[in-house]
C-alpha positions in Angstrom: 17.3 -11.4 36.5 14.3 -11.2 34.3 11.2 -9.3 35.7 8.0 -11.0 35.2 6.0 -7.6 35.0 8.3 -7.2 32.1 7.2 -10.4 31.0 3.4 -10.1 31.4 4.0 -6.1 29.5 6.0 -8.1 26.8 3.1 -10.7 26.6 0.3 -7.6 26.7 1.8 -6.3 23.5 2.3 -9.2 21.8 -1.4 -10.1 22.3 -2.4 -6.7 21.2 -0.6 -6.2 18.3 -1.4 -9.9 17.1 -5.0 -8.9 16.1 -3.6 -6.2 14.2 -1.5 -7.6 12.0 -1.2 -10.6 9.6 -0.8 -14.0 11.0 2.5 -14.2 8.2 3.9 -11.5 9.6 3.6 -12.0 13.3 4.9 -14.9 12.9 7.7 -13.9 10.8 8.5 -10.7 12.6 7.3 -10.7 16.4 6.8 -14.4 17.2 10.4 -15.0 17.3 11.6 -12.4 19.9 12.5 -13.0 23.3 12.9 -11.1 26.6 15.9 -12.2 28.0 16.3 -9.4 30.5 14.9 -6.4 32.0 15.0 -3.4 34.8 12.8 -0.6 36.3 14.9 0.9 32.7 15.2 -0.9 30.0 13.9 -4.4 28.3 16.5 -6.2 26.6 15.3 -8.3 23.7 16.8 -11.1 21.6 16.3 -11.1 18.2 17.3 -13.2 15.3 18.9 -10.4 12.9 18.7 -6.7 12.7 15.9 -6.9 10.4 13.1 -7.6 12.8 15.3 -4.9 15.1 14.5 -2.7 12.3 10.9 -3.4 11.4 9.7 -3.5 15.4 10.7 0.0 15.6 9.7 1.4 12.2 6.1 -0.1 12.7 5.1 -0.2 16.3 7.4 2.5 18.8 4.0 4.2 19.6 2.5 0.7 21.3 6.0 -0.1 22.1 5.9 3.3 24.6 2.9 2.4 25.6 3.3 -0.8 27.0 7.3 -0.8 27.7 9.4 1.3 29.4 10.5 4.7 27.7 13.9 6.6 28.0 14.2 10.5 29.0 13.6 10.8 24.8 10.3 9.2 24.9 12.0 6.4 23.1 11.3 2.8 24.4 14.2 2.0 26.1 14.8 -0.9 24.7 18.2 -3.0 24.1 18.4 -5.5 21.5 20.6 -8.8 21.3 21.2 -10.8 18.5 20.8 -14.5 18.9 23.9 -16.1 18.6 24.3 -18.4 15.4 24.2 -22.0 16.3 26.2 -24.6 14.3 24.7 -27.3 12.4 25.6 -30.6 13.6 27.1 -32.5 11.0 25.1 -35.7 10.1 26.6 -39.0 8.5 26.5 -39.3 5.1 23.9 -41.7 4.6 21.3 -39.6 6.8 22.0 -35.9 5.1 18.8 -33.7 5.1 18.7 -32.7 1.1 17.4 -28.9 0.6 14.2 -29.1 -1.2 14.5 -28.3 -4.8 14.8 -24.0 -5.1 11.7 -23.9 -7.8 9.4 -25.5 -4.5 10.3 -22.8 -1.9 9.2 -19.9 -3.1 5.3 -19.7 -1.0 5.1 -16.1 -1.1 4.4 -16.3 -4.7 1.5 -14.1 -5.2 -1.1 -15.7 -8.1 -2.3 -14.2 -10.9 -5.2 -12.7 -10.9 -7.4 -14.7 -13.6 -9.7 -11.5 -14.2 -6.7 -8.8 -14.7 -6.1 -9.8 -18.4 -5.2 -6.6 -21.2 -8.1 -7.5 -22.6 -10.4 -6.6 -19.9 -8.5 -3.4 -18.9 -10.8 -0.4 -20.3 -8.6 1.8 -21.9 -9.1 5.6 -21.5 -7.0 9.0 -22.1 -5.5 8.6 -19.0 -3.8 5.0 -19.0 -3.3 4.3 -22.4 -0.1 5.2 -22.6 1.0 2.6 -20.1 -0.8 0.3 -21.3 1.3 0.2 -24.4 4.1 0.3 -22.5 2.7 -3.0 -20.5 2.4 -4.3 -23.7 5.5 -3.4 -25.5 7.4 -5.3 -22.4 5.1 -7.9 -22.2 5.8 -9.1 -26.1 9.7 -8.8 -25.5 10.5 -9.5 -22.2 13.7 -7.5 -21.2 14.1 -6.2 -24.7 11.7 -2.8 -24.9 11.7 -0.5 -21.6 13.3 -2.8 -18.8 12.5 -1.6 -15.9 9.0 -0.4 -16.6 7.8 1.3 -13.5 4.1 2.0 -13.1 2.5 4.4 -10.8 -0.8 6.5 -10.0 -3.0 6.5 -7.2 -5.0 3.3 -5.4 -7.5 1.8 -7.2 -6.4 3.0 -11.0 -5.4 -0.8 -12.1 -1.6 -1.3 -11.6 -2.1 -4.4 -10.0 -4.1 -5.0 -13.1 -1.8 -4.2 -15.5 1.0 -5.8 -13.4 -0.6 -9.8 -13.7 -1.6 -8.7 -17.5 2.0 -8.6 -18.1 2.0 -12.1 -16.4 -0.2 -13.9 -18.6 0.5 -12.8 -21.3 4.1 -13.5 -21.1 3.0 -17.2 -19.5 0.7 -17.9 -22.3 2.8 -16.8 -25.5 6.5 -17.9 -23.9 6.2 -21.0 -22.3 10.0 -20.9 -21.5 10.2 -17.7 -19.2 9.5 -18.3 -15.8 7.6 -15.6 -14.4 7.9 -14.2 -10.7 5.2 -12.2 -9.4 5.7 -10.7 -5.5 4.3 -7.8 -3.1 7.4 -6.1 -1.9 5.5 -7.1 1.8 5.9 -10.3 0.8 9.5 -10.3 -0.5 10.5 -8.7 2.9 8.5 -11.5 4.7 10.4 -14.1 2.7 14.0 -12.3 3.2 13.1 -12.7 6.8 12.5 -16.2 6.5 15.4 -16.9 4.8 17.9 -15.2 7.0 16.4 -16.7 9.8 16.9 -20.6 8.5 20.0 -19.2 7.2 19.1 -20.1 3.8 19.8 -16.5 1.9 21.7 -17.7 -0.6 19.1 -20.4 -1.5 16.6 -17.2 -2.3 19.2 -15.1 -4.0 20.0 -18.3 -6.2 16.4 -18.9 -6.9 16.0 -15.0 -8.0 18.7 -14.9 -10.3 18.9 -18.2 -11.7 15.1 -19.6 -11.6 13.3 -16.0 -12.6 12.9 -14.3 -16.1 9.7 -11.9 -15.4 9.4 -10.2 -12.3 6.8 -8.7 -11.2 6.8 -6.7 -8.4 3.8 -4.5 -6.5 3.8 -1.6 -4.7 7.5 -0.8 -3.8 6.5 1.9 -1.7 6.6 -0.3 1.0 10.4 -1.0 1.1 10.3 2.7 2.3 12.4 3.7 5.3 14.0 0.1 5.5 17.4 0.3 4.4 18.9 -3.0 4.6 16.1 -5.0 3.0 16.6 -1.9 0.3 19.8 -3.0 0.1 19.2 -6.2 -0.8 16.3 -6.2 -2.9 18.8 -3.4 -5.0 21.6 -6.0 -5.4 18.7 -8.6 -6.4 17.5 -6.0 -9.2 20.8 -5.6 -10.7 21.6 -8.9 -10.8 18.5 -9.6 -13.0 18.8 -6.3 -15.4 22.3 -7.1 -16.1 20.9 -10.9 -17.2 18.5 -8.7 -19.3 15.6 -10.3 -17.1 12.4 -8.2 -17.4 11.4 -6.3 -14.4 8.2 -4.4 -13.7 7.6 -2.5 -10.5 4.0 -0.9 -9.7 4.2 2.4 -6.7 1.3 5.0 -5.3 4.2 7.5 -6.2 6.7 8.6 -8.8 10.6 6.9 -8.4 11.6 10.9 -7.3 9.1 10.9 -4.9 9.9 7.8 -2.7 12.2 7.9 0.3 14.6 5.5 -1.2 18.4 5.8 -1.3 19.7 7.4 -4.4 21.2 4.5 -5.5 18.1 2.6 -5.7 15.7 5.8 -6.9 18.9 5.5 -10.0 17.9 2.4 -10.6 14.2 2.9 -10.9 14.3 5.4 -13.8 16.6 3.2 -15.3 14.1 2.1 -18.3 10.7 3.9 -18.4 8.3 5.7 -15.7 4.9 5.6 -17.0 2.0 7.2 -14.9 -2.0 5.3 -14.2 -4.4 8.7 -14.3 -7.7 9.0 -13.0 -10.1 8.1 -15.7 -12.1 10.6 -17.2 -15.9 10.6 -16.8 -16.8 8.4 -20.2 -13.8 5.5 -19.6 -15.5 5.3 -16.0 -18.9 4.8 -17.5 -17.1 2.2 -19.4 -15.2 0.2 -16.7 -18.9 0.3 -14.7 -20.6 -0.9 -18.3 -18.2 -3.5 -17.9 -18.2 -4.5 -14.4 -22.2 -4.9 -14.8 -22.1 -7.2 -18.0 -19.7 -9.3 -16.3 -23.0 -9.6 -13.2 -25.1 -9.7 -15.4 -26.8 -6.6 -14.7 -28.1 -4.2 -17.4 -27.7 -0.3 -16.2 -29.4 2.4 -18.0 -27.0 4.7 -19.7 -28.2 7.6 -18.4 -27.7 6.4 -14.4 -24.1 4.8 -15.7 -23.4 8.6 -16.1 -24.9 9.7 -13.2 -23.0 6.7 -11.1 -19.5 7.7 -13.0 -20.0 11.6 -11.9 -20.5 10.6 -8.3 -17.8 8.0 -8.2 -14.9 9.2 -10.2 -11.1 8.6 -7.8 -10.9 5.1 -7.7 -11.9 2.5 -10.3 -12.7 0.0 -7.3 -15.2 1.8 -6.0 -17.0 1.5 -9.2 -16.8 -2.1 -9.5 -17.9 -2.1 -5.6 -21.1 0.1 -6.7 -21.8 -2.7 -9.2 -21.6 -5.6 -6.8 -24.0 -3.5 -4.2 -26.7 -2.6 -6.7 -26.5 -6.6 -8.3 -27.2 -7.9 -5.2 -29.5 -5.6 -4.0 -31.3 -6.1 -7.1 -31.6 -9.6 -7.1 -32.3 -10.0 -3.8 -35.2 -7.5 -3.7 -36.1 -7.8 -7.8 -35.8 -4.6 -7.9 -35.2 -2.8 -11.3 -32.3 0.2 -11.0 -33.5 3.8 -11.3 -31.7 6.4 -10.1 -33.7 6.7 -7.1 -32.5 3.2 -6.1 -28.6 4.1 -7.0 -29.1 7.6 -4.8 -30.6 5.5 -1.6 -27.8 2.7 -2.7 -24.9 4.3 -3.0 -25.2 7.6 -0.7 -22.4 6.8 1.1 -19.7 6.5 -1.6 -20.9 9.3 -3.8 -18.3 11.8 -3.6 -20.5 15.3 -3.8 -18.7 18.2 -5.1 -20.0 21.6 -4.7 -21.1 24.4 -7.4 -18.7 26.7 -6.7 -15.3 26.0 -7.0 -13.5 25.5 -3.8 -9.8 25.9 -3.2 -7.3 24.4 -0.5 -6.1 27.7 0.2 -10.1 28.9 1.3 -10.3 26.0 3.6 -7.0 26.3 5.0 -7.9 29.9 6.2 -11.1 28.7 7.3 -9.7 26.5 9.3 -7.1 28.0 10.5 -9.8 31.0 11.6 -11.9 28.4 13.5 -9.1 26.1 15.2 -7.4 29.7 15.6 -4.1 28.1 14.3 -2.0 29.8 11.5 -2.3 28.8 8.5 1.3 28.3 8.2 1.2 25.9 10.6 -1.0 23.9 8.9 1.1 24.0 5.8 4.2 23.0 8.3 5.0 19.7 9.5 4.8 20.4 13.0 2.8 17.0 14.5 2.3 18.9 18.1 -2.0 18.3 19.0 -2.9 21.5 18.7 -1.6 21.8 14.8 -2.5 18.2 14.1 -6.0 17.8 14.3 -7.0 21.3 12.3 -4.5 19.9 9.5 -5.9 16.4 9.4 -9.6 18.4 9.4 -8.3 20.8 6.5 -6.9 17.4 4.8 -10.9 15.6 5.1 -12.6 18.8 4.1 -10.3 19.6 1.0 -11.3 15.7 0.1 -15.2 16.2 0.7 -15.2 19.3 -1.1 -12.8 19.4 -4.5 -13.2 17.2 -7.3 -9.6 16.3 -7.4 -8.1 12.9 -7.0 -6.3 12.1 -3.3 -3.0 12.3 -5.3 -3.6 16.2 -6.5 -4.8 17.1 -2.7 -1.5 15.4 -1.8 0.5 16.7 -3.6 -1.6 20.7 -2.6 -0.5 19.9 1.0 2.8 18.9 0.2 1.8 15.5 1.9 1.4 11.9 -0.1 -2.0 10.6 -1.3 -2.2 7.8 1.7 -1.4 10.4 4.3 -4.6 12.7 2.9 -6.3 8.8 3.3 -5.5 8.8 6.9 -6.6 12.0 7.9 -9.9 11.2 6.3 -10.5 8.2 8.1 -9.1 9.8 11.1 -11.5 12.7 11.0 -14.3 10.2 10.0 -13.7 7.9 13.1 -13.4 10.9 15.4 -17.1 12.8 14.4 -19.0 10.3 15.4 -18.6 10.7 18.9 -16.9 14.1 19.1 -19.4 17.0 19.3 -17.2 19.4 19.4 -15.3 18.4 16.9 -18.5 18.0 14.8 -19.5 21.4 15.4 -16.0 23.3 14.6 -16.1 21.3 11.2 -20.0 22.6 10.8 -18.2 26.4 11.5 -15.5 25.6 8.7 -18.5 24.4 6.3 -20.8 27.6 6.9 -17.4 30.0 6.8 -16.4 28.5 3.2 -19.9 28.5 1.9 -20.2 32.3 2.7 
């Protein structure tokens, strides 16, 4: 007998997590579950494969807890039911419903970006190595280094090097049909598939209809095993067809929890890394990001914008938009006094003296009165969780490294040192006692 509390909690969640999340992937992922069945104990839900079984789980068992039942684990006790596979119903032979052609049903297709071009990638110490390599694969397709797999931290221009490769290959060989994808999408379009029961129609469009592919941030196919699988099967398919394949990652091949097989696979061809650019290719990305406004920057306050603003090569180009239209709007000419009240907020300030993670773990640990082995641990308990997360924000407020390096210092991955900072962030503005311990950590490190 279904329950209608169970119903109204199912209903809750839905609504909550719908303004949350994309309106592709609740519809692809959440939309088409049902409860078919619940007690004081346990919700049973239909589902239409053990994908979506998967992805619920991996992605929302905290709100599930919250809004569902929970077993003696803390686990929501939830039981899942595949829907059962209904036949088609064979139609006569003058009414059969032809497939549309495979080249039409790809719409995950992700576009090329008509600004990330090779020639409008500034090259620097850092990335010109990979850009070569970009280029190498994009003159012979599946001939030079095949897979090529690009990573570095957010905001360094993978995805621009990624859709170079894509136009240059589309503008100087008009044959090769090129593919380019997120992973997030891919897994959104395996879902579709499997649920119209159409998976071979994507498999044969993959191997048959694609020469370039071009796929971005394949970190994301983390900790889901069966789309792993498949997307694995789909990649050997098209190296051993010596099809060109170009993956983009926040993190090295080694570093991803991916099954060996597919980490194998990876370093098949060649692993090239995206550094932070030093200080004068930063002046020259933001040089370049203020001719293309239209707006003429001192060189001088160029320098002084690049020294403030040196992890992420978007923030630069946001720092152009804000001081063009701030400009413009107020006819205001840029001095530095303008770029100092203008961008405050995104200047990263680092201090005089030189500041390690070790000193701020100790202060920390000293003021939250936690060891600093805890810290360095991966116990998630409160009590240890919050000084870490407030180690994590201080280590990124005070060192002049890149979130990849401060990672890598807490033995944690760049987007995990991004969380705690936004985390932290969120939290002192209406914590005053959190405010005032991190003021204690500040005045005990500056001693």
């Amino acid at each position: 007998m279904l329950a209608c509390d169970a119903c109204e909690a199912w209903t809750q969640f839905l609504q909550y997590i719908k303004g949350r999340t994309s309106t592709t992937a609740f519809g692809n992922w959440l939309a088409p579950i049902n409860v078919i069945e619940s007690n004081s104990d346990e919700v049973v839900l239909e589902i239409p494969n053990i994908f979506v079984q998967e992805y619920l789980l991996s992605n929302y068992k905290k709100d599930l807890c919250a809004f569902l039942p929970v077993n003696v684990n803390g686990e929501p006790a939830i039981k899942f039911v595949v829907a059962a596979q209904t036949k088609k119903v064979s139609l006569p032979p003058a009414v059969v419903v032809r497939d549309e052609p495979v080249e039409d049903s790809q719409e995950n297709e992700m576009k090329l970006n008509p600004n990330y071009r090779f020639e409008t990638f500034i090259e620097g110490p850092t990335n010109q190595f990979v850009k070569s390599a970009a280029m190498g694969v994009a003159a012979r397709p599946g001939q030079s280094y095949n897979p090529l797999f690009i990573h570095g931290g957010v905001g360094l221009g993978k995805t621009h090097i990624l859709h170079s490769i894509g136009h240059y290959v589309q503008e100087n060989n008009k044959k090769l049909r090129v593919q380019c994808i997120t992973t997030e999408a891919f897994i959104n379009e395996l879902v579709d598939h499997l649920r119209n029961k159409s998976i071979d129609r994507m498999k044969r469009f993959y191997r048959s209809n694609v020469d370039v592919l071009l796929v971005d941030d394949i970190q994301f196919l983390q900790n889901r095993l069966n789309f792993e699988e498949e997307f694995c099967n789909m990649f050997e398919a098209l190296i051993n067809q010596h099809k060109q394949i170009v993956v983009t990652s926040d993190k090295p091949p080694s570093q991803l929890k991916l099954s060996e097989r597919m980490i194998a696979r990876m370093e098949w061809g060649l692993v090239a890394h995206v550094g932070v650019p030093e200080l004068e290719t930063r002046v020259a990305i933001l040089q370049h990001k203020a001719q293309q406004k239209g707006l003429s920057i001192p060189n001088p306050i160029a320098f002084y914008i690049a020294e403030h603003i040196y992890n992420n090569v978007r923030q630069l180009e946001g720092a152009v938009n804000r001081l063009s239209v701030q400009c413009r709007m107020m006819n205001l000419a840029i001095t530095e006094e303008l770029v100092e009240k203008s961008l405050r907020e995104m200047f990263q300030h680092a201090p005089d003296q030189k500041i390690s993670v070790e000193q701020i773990l100790k202060s920390v640990a000293a003021v939250f009165q936690v060891r600093v082995s805890d810290l360095k641990g991966t116990m998630r308990t409160k009590d240890i969780a919050l000084p870490r997360q407030v180690a994590m924000y201080l280590a990124w407020k005070w060192i002049n490294e890149s979130l990849q390096m401060l990672g890598a210092s807490f033995g944690k991955t760049h987007s995990t040192i991004l969380h705690a900072c936004k985390n932290i962030e969120k939290k002192i503005t209406d914590d005053e006692t959190l405010r005032r311990q991190i003021s204690l950590v500040e005045r005990s490190i500056s001693l």
